[in-house]
C-alpha positions as YAML, in Angstrom:
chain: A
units: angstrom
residues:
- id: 1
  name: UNK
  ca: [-9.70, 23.47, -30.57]
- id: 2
  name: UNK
  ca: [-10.24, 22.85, -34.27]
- id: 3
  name: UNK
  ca: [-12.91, 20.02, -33.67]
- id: 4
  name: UNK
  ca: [-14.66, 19.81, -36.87]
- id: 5
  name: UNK
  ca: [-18.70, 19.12, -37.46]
- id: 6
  name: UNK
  ca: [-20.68, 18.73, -40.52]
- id: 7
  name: UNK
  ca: [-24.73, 20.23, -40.07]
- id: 8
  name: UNK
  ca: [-27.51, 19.50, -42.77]
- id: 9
  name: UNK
  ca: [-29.81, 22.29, -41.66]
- id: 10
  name: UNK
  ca: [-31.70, 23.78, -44.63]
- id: 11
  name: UNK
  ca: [-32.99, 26.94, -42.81]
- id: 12
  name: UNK
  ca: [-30.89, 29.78, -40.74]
- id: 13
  name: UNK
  ca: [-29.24, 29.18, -37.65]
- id: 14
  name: UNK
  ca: [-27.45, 31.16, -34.60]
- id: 15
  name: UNK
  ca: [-23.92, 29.94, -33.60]
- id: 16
  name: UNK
  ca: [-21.83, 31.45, -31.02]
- id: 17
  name: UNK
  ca: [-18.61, 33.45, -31.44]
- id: 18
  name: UNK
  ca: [-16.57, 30.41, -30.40]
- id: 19
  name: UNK
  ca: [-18.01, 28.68, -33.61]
- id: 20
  name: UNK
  ca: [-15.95, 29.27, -37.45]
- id: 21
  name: UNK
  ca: [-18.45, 28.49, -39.89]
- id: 22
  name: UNK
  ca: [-17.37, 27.61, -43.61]
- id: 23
  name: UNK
  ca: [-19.59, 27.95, -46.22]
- id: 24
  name: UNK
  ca: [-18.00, 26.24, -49.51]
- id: 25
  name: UNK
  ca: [-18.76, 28.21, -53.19]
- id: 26
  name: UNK
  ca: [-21.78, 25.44, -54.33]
- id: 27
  name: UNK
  ca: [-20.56, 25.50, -58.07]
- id: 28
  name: UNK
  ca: [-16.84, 24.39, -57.46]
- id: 29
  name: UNK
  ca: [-16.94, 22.45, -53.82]
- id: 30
  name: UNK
  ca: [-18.75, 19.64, -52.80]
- id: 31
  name: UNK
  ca: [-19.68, 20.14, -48.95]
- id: 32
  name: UNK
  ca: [-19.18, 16.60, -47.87]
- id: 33
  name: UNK
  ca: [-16.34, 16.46, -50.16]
- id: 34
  name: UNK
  ca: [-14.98, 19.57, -47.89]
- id: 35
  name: UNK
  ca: [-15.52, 18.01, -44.84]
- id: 36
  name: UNK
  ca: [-14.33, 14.67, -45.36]
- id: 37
  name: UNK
  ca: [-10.56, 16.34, -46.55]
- id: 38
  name: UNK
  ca: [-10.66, 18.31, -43.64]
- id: 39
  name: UNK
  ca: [-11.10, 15.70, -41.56]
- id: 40
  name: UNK
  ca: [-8.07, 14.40, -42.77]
- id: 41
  name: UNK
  ca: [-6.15, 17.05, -41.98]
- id: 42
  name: UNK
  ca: [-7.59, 17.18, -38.31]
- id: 43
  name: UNK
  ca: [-4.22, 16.92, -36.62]
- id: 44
  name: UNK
  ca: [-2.40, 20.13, -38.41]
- id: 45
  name: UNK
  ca: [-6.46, 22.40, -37.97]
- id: 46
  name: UNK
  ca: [-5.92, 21.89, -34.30]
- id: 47
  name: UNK
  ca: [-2.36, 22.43, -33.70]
- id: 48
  name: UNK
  ca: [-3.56, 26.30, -35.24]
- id: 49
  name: UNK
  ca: [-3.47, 27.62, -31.55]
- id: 50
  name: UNK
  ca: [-3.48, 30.99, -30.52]
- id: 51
  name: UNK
  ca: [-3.05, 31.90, -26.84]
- id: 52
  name: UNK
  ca: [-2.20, 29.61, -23.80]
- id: 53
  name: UNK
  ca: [-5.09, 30.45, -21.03]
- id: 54
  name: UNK
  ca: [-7.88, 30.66, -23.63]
- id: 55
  name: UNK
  ca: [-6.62, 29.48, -26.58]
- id: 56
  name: UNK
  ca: [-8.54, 30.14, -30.26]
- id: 57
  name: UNK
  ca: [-8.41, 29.08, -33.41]
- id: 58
  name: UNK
  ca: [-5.88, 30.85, -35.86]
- id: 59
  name: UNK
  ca: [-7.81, 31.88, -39.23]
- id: 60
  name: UNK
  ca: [-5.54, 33.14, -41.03]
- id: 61
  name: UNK
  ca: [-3.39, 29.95, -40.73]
- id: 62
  name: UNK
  ca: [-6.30, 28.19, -41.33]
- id: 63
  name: UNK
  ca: [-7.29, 30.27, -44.87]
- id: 64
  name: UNK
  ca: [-3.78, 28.92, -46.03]
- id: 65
  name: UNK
  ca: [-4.61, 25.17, -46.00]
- id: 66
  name: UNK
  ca: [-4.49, 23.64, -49.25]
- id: 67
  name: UNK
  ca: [-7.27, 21.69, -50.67]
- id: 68
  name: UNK
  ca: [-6.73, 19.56, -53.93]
- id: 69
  name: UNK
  ca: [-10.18, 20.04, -55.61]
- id: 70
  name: UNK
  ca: [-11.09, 17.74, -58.52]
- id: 71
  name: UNK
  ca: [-14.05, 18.69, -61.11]
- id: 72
  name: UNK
  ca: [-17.34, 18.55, -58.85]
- id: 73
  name: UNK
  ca: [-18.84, 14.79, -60.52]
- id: 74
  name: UNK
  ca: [-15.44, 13.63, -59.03]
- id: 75
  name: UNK
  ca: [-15.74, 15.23, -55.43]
- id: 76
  name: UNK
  ca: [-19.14, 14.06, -55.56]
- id: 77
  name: UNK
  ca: [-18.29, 10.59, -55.79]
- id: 78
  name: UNK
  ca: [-15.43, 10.54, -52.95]
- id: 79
  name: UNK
  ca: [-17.83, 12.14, -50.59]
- id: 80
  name: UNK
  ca: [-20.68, 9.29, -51.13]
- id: 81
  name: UNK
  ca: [-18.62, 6.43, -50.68]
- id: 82
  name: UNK
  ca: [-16.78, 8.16, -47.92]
- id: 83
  name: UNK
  ca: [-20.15, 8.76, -46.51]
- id: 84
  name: UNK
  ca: [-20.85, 5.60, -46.51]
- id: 85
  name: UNK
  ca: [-18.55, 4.12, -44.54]
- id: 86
  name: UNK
  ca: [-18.61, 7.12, -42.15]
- id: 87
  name: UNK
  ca: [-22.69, 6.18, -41.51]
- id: 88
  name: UNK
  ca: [-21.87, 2.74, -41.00]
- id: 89
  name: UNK
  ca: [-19.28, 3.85, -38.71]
- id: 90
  name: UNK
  ca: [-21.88, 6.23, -37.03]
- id: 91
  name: UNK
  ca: [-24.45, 3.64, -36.86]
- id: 92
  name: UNK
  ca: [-22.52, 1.13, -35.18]
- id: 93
  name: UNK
  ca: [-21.72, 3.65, -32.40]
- id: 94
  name: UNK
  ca: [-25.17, 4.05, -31.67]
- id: 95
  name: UNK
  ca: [-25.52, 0.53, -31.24]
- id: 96
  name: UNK
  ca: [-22.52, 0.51, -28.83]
- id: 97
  name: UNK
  ca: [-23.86, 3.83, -26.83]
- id: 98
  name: UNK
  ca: [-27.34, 1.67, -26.06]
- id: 99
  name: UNK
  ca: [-25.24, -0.87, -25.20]
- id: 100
  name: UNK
  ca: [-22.95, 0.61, -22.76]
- id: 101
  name: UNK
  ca: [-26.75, 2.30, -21.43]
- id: 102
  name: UNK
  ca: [-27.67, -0.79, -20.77]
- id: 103
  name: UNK
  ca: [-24.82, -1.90, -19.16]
- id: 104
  name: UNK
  ca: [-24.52, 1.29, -16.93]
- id: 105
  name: UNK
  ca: [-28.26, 0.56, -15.47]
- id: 106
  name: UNK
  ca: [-27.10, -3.30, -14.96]
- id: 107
  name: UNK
  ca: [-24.57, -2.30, -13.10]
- id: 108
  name: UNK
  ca: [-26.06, 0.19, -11.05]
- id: 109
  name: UNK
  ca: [-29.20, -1.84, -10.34]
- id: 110
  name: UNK
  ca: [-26.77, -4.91, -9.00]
- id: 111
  name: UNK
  ca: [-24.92, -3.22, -7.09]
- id: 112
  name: UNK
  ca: [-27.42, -0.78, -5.34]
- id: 113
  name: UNK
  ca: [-28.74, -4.04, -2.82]
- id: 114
  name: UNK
  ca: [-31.87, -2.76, -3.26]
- id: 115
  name: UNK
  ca: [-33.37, -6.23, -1.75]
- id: 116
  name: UNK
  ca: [-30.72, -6.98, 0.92]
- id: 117
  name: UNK
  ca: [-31.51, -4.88, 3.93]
- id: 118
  name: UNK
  ca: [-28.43, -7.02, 5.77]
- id: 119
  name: UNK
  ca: [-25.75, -5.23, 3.34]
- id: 120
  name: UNK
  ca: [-23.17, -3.43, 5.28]
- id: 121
  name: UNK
  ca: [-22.08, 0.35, 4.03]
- id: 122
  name: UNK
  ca: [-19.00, 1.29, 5.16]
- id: 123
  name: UNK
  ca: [-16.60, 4.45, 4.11]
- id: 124
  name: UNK
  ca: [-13.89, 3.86, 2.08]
- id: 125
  name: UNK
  ca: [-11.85, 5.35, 5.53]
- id: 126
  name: UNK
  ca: [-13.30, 2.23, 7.24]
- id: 127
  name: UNK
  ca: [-12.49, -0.08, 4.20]
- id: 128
  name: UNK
  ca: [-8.75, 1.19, 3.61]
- id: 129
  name: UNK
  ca: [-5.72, 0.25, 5.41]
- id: 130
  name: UNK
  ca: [-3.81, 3.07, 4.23]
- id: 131
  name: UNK
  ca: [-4.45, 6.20, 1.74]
- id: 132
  name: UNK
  ca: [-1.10, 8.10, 0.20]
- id: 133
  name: UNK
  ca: [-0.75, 10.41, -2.52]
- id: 134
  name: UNK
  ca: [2.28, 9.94, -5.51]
- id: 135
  name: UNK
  ca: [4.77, 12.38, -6.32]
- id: 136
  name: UNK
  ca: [4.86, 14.45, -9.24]
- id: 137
  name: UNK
  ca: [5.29, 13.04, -12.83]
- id: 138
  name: UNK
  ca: [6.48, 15.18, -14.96]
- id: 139
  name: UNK
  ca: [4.50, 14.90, -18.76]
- id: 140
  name: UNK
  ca: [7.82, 14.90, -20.26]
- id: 141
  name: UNK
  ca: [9.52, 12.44, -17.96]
- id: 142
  name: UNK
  ca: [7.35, 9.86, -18.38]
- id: 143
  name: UNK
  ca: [8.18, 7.96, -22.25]
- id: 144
  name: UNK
  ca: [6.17, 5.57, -24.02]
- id: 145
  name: UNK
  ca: [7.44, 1.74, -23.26]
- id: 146
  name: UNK
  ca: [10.24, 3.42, -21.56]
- id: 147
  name: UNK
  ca: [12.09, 2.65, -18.03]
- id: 148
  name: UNK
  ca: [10.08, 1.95, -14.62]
- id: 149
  name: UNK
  ca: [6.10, 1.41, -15.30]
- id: 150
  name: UNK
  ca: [4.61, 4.75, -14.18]
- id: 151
  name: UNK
  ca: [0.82, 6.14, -14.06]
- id: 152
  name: UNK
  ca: [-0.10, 9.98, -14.36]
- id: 153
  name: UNK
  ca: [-3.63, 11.06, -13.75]
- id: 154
  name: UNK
  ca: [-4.17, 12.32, -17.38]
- id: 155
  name: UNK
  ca: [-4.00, 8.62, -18.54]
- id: 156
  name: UNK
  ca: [-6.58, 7.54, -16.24]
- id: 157
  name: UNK
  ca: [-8.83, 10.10, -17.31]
- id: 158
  name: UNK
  ca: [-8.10, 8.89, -20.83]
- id: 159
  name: UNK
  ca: [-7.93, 5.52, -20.37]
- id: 160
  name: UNK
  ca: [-11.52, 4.78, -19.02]
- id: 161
  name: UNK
  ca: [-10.45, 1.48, -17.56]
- id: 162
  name: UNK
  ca: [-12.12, -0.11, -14.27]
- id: 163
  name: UNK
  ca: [-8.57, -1.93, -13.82]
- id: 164
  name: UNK
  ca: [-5.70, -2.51, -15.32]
- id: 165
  name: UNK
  ca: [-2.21, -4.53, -15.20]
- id: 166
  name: UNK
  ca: [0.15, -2.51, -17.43]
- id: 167
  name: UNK
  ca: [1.27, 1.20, -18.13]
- id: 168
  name: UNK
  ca: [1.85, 2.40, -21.59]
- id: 169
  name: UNK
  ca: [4.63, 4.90, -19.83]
- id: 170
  name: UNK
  ca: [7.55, 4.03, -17.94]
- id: 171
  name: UNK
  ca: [9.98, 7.15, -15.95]
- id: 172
  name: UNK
  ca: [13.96, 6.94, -14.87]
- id: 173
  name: UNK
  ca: [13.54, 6.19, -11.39]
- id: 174
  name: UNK
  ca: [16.28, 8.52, -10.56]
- id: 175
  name: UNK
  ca: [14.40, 11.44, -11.64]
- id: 176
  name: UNK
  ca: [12.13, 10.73, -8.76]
- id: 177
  name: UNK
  ca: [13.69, 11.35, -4.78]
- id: 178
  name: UNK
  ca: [10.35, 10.05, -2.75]
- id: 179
  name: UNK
  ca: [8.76, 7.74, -4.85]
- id: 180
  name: UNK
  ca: [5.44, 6.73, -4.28]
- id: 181
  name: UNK
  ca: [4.45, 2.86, -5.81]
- id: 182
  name: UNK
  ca: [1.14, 1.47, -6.11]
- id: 183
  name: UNK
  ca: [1.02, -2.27, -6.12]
- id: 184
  name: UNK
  ca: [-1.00, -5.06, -7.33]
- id: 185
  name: UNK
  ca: [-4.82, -4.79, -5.97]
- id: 186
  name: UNK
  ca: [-4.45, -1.34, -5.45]
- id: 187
  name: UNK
  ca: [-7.16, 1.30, -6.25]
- id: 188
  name: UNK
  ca: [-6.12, 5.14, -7.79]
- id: 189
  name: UNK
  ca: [-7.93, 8.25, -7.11]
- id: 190
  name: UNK
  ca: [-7.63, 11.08, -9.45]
- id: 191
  name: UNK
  ca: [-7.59, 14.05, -7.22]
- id: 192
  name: UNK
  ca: [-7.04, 16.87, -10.13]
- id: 193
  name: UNK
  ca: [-9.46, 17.24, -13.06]
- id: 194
  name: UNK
  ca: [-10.40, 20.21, -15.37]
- id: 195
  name: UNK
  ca: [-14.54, 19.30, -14.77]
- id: 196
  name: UNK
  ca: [-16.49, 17.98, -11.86]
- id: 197
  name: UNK
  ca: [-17.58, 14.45, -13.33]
- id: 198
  name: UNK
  ca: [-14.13, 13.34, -13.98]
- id: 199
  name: UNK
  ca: [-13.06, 14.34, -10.25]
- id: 200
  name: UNK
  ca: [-11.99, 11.41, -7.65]
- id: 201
  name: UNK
  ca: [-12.39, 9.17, -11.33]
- id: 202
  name: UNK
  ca: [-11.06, 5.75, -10.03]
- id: 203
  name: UNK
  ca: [-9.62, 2.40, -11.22]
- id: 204
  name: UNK
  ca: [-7.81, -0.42, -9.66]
- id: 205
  name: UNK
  ca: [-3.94, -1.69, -10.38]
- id: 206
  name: UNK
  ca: [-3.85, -5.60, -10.72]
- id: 207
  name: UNK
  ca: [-0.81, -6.09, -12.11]
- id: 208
  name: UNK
  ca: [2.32, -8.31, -10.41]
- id: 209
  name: UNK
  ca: [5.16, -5.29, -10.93]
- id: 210
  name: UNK
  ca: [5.30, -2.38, -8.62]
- id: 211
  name: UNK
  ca: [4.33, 1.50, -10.62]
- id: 212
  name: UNK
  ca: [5.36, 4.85, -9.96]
- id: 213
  name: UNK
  ca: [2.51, 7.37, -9.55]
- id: 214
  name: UNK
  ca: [2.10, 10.64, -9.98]
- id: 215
  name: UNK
  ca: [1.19, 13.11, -7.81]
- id: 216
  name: UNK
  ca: [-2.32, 14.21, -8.74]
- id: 217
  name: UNK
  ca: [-3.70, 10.70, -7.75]
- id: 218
  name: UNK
  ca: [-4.06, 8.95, -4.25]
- id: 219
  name: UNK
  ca: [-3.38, 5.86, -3.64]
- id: 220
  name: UNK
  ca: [-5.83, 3.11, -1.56]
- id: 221
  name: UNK
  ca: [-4.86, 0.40, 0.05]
- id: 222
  name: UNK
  ca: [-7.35, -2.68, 1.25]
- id: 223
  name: UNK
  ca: [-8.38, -5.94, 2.13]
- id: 224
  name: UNK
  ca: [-11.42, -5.86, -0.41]
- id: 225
  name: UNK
  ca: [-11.65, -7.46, -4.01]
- id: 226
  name: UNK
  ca: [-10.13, -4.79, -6.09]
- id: 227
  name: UNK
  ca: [-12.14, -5.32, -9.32]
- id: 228
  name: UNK
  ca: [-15.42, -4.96, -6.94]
- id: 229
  name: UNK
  ca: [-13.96, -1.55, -5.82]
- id: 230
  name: UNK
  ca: [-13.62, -0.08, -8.92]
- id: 231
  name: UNK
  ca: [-16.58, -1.23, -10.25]
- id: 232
  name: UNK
  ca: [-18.71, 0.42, -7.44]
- id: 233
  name: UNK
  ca: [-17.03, 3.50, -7.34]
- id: 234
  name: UNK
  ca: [-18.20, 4.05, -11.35]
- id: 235
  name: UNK
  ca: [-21.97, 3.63, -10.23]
- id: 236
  name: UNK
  ca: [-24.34, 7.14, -10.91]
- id: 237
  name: UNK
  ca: [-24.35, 6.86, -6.71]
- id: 238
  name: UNK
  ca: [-20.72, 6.84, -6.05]
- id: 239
  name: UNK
  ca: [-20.56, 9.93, -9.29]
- id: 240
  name: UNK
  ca: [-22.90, 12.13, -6.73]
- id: 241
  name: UNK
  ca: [-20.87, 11.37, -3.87]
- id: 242
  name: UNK
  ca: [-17.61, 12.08, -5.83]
- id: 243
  name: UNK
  ca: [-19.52, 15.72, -7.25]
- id: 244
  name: UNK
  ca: [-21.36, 16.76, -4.13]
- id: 245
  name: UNK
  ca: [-19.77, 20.27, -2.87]
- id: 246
  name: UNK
  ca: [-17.39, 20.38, -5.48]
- id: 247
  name: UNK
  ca: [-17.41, 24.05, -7.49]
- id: 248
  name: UNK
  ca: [-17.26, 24.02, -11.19]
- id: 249
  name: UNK
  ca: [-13.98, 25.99, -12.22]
- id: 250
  name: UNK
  ca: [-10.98, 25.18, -14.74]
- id: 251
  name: UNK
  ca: [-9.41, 23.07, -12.55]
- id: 252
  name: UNK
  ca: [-11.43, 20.83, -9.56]
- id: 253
  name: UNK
  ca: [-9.45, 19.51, -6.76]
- id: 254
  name: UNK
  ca: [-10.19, 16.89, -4.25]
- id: 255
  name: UNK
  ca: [-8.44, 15.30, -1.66]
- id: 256
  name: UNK
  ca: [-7.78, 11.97, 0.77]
- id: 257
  name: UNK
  ca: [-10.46, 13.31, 3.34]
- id: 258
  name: UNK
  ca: [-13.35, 13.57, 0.90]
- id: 259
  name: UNK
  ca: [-11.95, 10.08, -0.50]
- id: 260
  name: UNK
  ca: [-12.27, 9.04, 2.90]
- id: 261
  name: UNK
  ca: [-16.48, 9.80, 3.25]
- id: 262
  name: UNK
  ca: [-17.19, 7.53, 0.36]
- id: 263
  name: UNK
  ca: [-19.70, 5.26, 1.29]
- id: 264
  name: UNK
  ca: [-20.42, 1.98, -0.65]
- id: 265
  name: UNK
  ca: [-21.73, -1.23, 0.19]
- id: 266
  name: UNK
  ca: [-19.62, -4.05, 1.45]
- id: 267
  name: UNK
  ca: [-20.73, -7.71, 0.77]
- id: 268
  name: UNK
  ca: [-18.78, -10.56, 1.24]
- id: 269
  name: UNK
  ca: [-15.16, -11.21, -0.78]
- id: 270
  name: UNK
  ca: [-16.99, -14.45, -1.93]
- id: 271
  name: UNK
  ca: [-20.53, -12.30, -3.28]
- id: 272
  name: UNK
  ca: [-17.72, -9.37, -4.67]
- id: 273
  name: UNK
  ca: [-15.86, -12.05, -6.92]
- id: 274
  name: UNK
  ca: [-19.70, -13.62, -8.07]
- id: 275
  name: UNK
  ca: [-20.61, -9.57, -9.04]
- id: 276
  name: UNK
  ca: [-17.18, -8.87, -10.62]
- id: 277
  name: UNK
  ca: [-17.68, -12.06, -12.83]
- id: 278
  name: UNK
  ca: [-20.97, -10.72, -14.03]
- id: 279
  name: UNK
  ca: [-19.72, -7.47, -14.96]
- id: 280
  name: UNK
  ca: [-16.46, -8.15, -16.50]
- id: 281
  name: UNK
  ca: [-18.72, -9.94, -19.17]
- id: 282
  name: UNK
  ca: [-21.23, -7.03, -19.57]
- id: 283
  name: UNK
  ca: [-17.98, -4.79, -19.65]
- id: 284
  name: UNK
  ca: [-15.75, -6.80, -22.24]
- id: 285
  name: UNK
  ca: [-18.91, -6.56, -24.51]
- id: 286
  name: UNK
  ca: [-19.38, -2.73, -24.66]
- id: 287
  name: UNK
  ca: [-14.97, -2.00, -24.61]
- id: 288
  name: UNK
  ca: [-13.06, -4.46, -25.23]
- id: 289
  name: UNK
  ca: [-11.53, -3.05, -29.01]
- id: 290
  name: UNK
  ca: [-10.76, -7.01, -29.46]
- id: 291
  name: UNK
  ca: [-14.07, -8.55, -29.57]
- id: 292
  name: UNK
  ca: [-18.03, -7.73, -30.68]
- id: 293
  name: UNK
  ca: [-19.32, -4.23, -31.74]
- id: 294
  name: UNK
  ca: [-16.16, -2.15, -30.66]
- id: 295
  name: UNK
  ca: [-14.08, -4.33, -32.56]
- id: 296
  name: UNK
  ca: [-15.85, -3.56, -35.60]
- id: 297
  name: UNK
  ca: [-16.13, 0.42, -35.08]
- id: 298
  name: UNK
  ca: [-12.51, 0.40, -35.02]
- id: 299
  name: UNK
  ca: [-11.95, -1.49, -38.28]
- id: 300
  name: UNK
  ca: [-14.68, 0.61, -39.95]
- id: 301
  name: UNK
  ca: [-12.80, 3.89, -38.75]
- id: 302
  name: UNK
  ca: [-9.05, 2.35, -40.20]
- id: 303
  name: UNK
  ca: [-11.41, 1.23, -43.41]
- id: 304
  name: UNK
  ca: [-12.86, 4.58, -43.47]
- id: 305
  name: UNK
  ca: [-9.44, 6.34, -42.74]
- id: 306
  name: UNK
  ca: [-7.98, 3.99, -45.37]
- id: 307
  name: UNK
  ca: [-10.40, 4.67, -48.21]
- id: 308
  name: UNK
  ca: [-10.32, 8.56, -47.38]
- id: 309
  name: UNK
  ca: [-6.45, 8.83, -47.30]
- id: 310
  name: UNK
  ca: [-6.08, 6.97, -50.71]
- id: 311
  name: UNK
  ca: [-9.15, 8.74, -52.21]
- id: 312
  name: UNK
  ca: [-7.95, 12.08, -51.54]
- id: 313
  name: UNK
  ca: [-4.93, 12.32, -52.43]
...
C-alpha cells in the first residue's frame, strides 16, 4: 500500500482501479520535483490504511499532505540533481540484477551434475535424521537485540540469506512452555507464506548458540554440509519441487511430508565443501552490502536520501 512510481509516457494510458494517479498543475509543480518529496514521505503515504482484509489507500488523508513548493526554476533544479543520483542509483541495480542472473545460472548449472551419471539423489527424508516444527513466536514477543536469539519465518522471507549465524531478535524464554531450538548446521523450512515461490523458502543456521524458532518453520536435522543444503534447495529445480501442487491463495501452507519428497543430489562432504567454496564467492559478490556493487547501491541510496532530505526541506 502507498508504493509510489514515477511513468514518462507521453500518450494515454489504462490503469486499474487499484492504481491513484496524480497529475500535478504544470505551471506551479514540477513532476519529478513531486515525486522525489513524496518519496520522502513514503513511510507516513503508506501507513494511510483503510481496512484490515483488503486494505486501500486513504485519499482523503492523503489530499491533506503538505508539500513545501518553491518557485518552479527552484523545483526544477532539486529534481535534476536528485535525478541524478536516483539514475545512478538505478543503473547500478541493473548491473547487480545481471549479476545475480548470472550467478543464479552458475549455480544451477553446477549443481544440476549434468555430466556425473554416478551422483546419488536422495530425499531430504533419506538425508535427515530428524524433522520438527518450532512453536509459535509471537511478532510482538520477539525484540530487536533483546533476550534469547530467536527466528520467525517472516525474517527469513526477508532476510534472503542461504545461512546465517546470528538473529537480529531475541524472546524471554519464559514466554515459551515447549520450546523448539535449532542448532548450529541446522537447515529451516518456511512452511507458511502469503505466495507460492516463497513457500518451503530455506536457509541453514551455522551459528555456535542454540535459537528459538517459531512455529511456521520446520526444522532439519543432518549429517550433510549445511551451506551445500541451502544452496541446493535455492536452485530453479528445487523452486518446482517446492511449488508443484501447491494452490495459489492468500496464505500457502506446506508441511514436513512434502519437505520430506525433496529430492536433490548428494555428492560427497569433501565435493559439497569444494561447491560451497565456489559459490560463497559468486554469492558475496552479488549481496554482500560490505563489498563490490551492493556496497555502492547502498551508499548511493544514503547519498541520494541525504541530498533529498536536506534539499527539500
Amino acid at each position: 500500500i502507498g508504493k509510489l512510481g514515477k511513468i514518462n509516457i507521453d500518450r494515454e494510458f489504462l490503469f486499474n482501479s487499484h492504481i491513484l494517479k496524480i497529475e500535478p498543475i504544470s505551471d506551479k509543480v514540477n513532476r519529478d520535483y513531486l515525486y522525489h518529496f513524496l518519496i520522502s514521505k513514503s513511510k507516513e503515504i503508506e501507513n494511510l490504511k483503510l481496512g484490515v482484509i483488503l486494505p486501500a489507500l486513504d485519499i482523503d488523508r492523503l489530499k491533506k499532505i503538505k508539500i513545501s513548493l518553491p518557485d518552479l526554476a527552484t523545483q526544477s533544479r532539486i529534481a535534476n540533481k536528485l535525478n541524478k543520483f536516483w539514475e545512478l542509483s538505478k543503473e547500478l541495480e541493473k548491473e547487480l540484477n545481471l549479476r545475480k542472473k548470472q550467478y543464479e545460472y552458475y549455480r544451477d548449472e553446477l549443481l544440476s551434475f549434468k555430466q556425473d551419471n554416478k551422483i546419488e539423489w536422495l530425499t531430504l527424508g533419506e538425508i535427515a535424521t530428524e524433522l520438527y516444527r518450532g512453536v509459535g513466536i509471537k511478532k510482538d514477543e520477539a525484540i530487536e537485540g533483546v533476550g534469547h536469539p530467536c527466528v520467525r519465518y517472516g525474517w527469513i522471507h526477508t532476510s534472503n540469506l542461504i545461512y546465517f549465524d546470528k538473529c537480529p531478535f531475541g524472546i524471554d524464554e519464559t514466554l515459551i512452555k515447549n520450546k523448539r531450538y535449532a542448532e548450529k548446521n541446522d537447515l529451516l523450512f518456511v512452511i507458511t507464506s502469503e505466495n507460492i515461490q516463497d513457500i518451503e523458502k530455506s536457509c541453514a543456521y551455522i551459528g555456535k548458540k542454540p535459537i528459538l524458532v517459531g512455529g511456521d518453520i520446520v526444522i532439519m536435522k543432518h549429517n550433510q554440509n549445511p551451506k551445500y543444503l541451502a544452496y541446493t534447495l535455492s536452485t530453479g529445480d528445487a523452486l518446482l519441487q517446492k511449488t508443484k501442487g501447491k494452490i495459489k491463495s492468500k496464505v500457502v501452507h506446506s508441511n514436513i511430508d512434502q519437505i520430506k519428497k525433496l529430492i536433490i543430489p548428494i555428492p560427497s562432504l569433501e565435493k559439497q565443501q569444494e561447491i560451497v567454496n565456489l559459490l560463497d564467492k559468486f554469492w558475496e559478490l552479488s549481496n554482500n552490502i560490505k563489498e563490490g556493487l551492493p556496497a555502492e547501491i547502498f551508499l548511493r541510496k544514503q547519498q541520494y536520501e541525504y541530498y533529498r532530505n536536506k534539499l527539500l526541506i
